[in-house]
MARSERO-792366 format. One record per residue (C-alpha): chain; x, y, z; residue in one letter. Coordinates in steps of 0.25 Angstrom, whole numbers. Each point is the difference from the previous one (the first is absolute). Example, Ala and Ser with C-alpha at 12.3 -4.5 7.8 and 13.67 -1.06 7.14 Angstrom:
<pts>
pt ch = A X = 49 Y = -18 Z = 31 aa = a
pt ch = A X = 6 Y = 14 Z = -2 aa = s
</pts>
This chain:
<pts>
pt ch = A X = 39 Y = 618 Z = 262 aa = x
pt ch = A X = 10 Y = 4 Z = 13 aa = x
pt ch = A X = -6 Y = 13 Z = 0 aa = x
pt ch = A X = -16 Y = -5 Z = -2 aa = x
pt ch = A X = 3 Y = -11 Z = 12 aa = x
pt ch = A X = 5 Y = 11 Z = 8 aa = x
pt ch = A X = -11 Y = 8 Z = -1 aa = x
pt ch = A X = -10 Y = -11 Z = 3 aa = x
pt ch = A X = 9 Y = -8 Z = 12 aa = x
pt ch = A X = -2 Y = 15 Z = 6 aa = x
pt ch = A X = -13 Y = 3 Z = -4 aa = x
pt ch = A X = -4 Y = -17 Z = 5 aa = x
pt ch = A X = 8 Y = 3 Z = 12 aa = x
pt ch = A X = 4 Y = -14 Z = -3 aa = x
pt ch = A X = 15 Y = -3 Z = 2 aa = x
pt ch = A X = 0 Y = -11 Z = -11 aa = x
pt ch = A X = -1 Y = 10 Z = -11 aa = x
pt ch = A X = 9 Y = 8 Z = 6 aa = x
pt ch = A X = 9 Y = -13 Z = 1 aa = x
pt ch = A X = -2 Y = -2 Z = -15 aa = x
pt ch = A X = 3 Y = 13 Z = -5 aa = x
pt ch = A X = 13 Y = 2 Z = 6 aa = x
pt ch = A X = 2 Y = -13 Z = -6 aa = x
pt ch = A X = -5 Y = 6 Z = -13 aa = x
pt ch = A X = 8 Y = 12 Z = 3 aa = x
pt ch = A X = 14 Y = -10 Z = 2 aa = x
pt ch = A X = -3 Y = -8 Z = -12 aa = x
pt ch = A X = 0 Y = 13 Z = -9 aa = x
pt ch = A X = 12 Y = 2 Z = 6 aa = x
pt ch = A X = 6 Y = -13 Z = -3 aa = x
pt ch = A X = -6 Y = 1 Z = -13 aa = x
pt ch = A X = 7 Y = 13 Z = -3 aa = x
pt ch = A X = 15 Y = -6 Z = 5 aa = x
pt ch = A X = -3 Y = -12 Z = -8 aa = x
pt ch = A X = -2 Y = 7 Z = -14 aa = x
pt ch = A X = 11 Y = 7 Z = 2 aa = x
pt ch = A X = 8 Y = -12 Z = 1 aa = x
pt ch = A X = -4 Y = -8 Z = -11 aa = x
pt ch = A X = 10 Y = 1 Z = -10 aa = x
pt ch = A X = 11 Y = 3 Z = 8 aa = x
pt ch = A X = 10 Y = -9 Z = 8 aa = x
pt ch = A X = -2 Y = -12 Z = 10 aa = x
pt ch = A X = 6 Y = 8 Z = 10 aa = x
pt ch = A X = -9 Y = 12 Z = -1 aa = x
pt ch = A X = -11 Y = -10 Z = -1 aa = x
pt ch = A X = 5 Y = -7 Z = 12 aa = x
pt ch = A X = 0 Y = 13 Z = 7 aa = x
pt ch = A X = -14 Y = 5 Z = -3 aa = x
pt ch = A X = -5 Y = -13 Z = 3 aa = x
pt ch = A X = 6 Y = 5 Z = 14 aa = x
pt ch = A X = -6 Y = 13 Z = 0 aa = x
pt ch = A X = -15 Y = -7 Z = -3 aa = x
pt ch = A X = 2 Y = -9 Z = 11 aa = x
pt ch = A X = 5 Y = 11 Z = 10 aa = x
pt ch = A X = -12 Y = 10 Z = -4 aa = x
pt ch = A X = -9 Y = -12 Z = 3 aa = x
pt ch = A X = 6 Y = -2 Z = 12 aa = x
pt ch = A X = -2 Y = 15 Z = 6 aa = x
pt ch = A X = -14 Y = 1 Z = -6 aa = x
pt ch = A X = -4 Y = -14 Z = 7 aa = x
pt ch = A X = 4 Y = 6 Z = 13 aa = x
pt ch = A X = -7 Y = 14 Z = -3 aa = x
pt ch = A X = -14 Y = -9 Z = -3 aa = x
pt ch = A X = 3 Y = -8 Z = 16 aa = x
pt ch = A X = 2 Y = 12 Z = 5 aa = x
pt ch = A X = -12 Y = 7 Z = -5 aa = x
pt ch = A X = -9 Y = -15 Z = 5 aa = x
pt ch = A X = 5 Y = 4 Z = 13 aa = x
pt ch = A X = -4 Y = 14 Z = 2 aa = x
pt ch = A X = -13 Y = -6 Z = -4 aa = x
pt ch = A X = -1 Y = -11 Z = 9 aa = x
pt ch = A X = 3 Y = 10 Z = 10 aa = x
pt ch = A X = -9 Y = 11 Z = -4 aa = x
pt ch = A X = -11 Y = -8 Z = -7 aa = x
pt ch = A X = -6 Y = 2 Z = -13 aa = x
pt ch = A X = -14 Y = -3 Z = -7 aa = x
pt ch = A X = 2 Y = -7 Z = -14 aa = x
pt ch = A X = -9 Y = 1 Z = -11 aa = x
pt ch = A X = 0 Y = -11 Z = -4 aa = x
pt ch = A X = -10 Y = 1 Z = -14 aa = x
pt ch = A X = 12 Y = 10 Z = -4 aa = x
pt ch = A X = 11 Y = -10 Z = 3 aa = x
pt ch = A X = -4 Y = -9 Z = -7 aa = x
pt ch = A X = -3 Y = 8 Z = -14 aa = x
pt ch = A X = 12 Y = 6 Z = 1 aa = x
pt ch = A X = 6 Y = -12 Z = 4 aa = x
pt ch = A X = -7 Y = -8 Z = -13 aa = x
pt ch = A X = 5 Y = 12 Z = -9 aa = x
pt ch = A X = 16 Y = -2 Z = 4 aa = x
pt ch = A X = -1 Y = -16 Z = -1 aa = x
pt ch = A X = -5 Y = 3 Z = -15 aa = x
pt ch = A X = 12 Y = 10 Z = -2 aa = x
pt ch = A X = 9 Y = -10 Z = 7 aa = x
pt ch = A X = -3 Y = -13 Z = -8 aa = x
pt ch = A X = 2 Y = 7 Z = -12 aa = x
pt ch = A X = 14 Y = 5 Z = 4 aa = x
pt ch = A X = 3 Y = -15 Z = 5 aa = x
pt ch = A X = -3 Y = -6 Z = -11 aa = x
pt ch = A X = 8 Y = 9 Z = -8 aa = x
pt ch = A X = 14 Y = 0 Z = 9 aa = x
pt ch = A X = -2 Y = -14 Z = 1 aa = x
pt ch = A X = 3 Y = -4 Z = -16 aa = x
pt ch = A X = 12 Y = 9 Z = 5 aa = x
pt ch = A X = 5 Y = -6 Z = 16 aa = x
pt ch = A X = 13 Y = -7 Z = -7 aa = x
pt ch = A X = 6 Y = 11 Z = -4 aa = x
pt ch = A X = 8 Y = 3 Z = 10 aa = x
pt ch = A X = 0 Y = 3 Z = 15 aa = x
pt ch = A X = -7 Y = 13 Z = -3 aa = x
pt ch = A X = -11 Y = -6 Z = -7 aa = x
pt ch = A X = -3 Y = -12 Z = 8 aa = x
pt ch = A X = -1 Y = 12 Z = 14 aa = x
pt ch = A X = -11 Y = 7 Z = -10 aa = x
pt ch = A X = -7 Y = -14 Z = 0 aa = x
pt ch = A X = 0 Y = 0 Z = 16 aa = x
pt ch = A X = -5 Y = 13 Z = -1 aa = x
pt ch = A X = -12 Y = -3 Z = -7 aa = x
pt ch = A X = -3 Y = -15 Z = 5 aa = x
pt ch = A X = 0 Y = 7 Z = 13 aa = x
pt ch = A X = -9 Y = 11 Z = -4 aa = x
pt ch = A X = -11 Y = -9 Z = -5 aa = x
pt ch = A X = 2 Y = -8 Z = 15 aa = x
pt ch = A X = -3 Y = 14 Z = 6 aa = x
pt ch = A X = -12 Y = 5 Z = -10 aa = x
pt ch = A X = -8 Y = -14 Z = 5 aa = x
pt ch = A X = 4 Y = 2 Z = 15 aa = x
pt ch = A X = -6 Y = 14 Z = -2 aa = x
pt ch = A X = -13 Y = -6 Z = -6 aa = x
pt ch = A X = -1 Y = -11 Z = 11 aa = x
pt ch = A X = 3 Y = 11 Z = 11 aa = x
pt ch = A X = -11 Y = 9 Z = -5 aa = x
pt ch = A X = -10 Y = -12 Z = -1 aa = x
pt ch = A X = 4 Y = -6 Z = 15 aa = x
pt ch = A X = -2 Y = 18 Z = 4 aa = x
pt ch = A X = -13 Y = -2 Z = -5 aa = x
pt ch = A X = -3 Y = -14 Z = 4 aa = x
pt ch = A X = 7 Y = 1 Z = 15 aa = x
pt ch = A X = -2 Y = 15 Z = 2 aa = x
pt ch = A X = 13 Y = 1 Z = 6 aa = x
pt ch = A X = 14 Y = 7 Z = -5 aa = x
pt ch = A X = 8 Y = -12 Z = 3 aa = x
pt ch = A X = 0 Y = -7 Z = -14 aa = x
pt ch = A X = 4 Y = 14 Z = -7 aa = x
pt ch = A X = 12 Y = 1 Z = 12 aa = x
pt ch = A X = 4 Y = -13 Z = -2 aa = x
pt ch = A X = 1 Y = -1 Z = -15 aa = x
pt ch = A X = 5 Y = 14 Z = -1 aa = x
pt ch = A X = 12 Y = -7 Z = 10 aa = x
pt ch = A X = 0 Y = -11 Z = -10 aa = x
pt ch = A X = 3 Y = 7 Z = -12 aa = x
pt ch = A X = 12 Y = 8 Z = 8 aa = x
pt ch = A X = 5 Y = -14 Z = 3 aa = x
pt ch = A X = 0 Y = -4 Z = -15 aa = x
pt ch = A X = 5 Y = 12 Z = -3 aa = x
pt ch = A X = 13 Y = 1 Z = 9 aa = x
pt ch = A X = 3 Y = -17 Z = -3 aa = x
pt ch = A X = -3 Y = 4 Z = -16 aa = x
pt ch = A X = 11 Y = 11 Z = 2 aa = x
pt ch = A X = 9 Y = -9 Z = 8 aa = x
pt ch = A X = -2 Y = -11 Z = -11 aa = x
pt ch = A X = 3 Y = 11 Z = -8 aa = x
pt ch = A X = 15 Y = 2 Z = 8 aa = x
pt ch = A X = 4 Y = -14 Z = -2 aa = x
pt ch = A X = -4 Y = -1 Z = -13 aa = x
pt ch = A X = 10 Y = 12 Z = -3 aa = x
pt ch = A X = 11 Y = -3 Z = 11 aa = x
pt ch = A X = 0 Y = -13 Z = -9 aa = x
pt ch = A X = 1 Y = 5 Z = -13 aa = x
pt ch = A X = 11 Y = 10 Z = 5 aa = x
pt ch = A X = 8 Y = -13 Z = 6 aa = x
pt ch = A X = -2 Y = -5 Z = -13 aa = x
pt ch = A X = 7 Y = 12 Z = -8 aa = x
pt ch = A X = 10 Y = 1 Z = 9 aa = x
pt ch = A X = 4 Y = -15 Z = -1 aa = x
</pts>
């Protein structure tokens, strides 16, 4: 799904497509340390929950940097493109909610897949909304700002993330 959003964000020229598949891109990542951890101790839990939130954090300030360049430069959404793209990810990422959510007390690692995946399906309607106020508004704007929105979930996911495993460490060293 990273690599579809990709391609259309870029082809759209919108930057809450882009937004989301970095996100997609970080959650595949979180996804990947997460399984690699299940199974094995709480403190190798603890630290990837770490490395989830950190990777969240980076990628949430790549997407604020990439709204700025442009708000400066300018851009043209397509905003019939946005928003079936847009409607394809919220599929995928209700799906994958509903399946990590059965799982989110498992452990610190799990309940950071939860935040991945409840703020996912918060970014898939901002980008449907956006592309409806593009083609509403014929303005930019609403795909600016929800693309900046979802960077700002992103990075207080991952700092939610940080907590969560600084906690859980305190916890095992205790």
């Amino acid at each position: 799904m990273f690599l579809v959003e990709a391609v259309a964000g870029w082809l759209a020229d919108a930057a809450g497509l882009v937004a989301d598949s970095l996100d997609m891109l970080a959650d595949a990542s979180v996804y990947g340390i997460v399984l690699y951890a299940v199974g094995r101790s709480r403190r190798l839990q603890a630290s990837a929950a770490f490395a989830s939130g950190v990777v969240q954090i980076a990628l949430g300030a790549g997407v604020l940097l990439e709204v700025a360049r442009r708000l400066v430069w300018g851009s043209e959404p397509v905003s019939a493109l946005m928003m079936i793209v847009g409607g394809v990810a919220l599929a995928a990422n209700v799906t994958c909610l509903i399946l990590v959510a059965r799982h989110r007390d498992a452990g610190v690692h799990m309940r950071a897949s939860y935040i991945f995946s409840a703020n996912d399906v918060i970014a898939n309607v901002g980008v449907i909304v956006s592309g409806a106020l593009v083609l509403l508004l014929g303005s930019r704007l609403p795909d600016l700002v929800v693309g900046a929105v979802i960077a700002v979930v992103v990075v207080r996911g991952g700092i939610e993330i940080l907590r969560q495993a600084r906690a859980a460490r305190r916890e095992l060293d205790a």
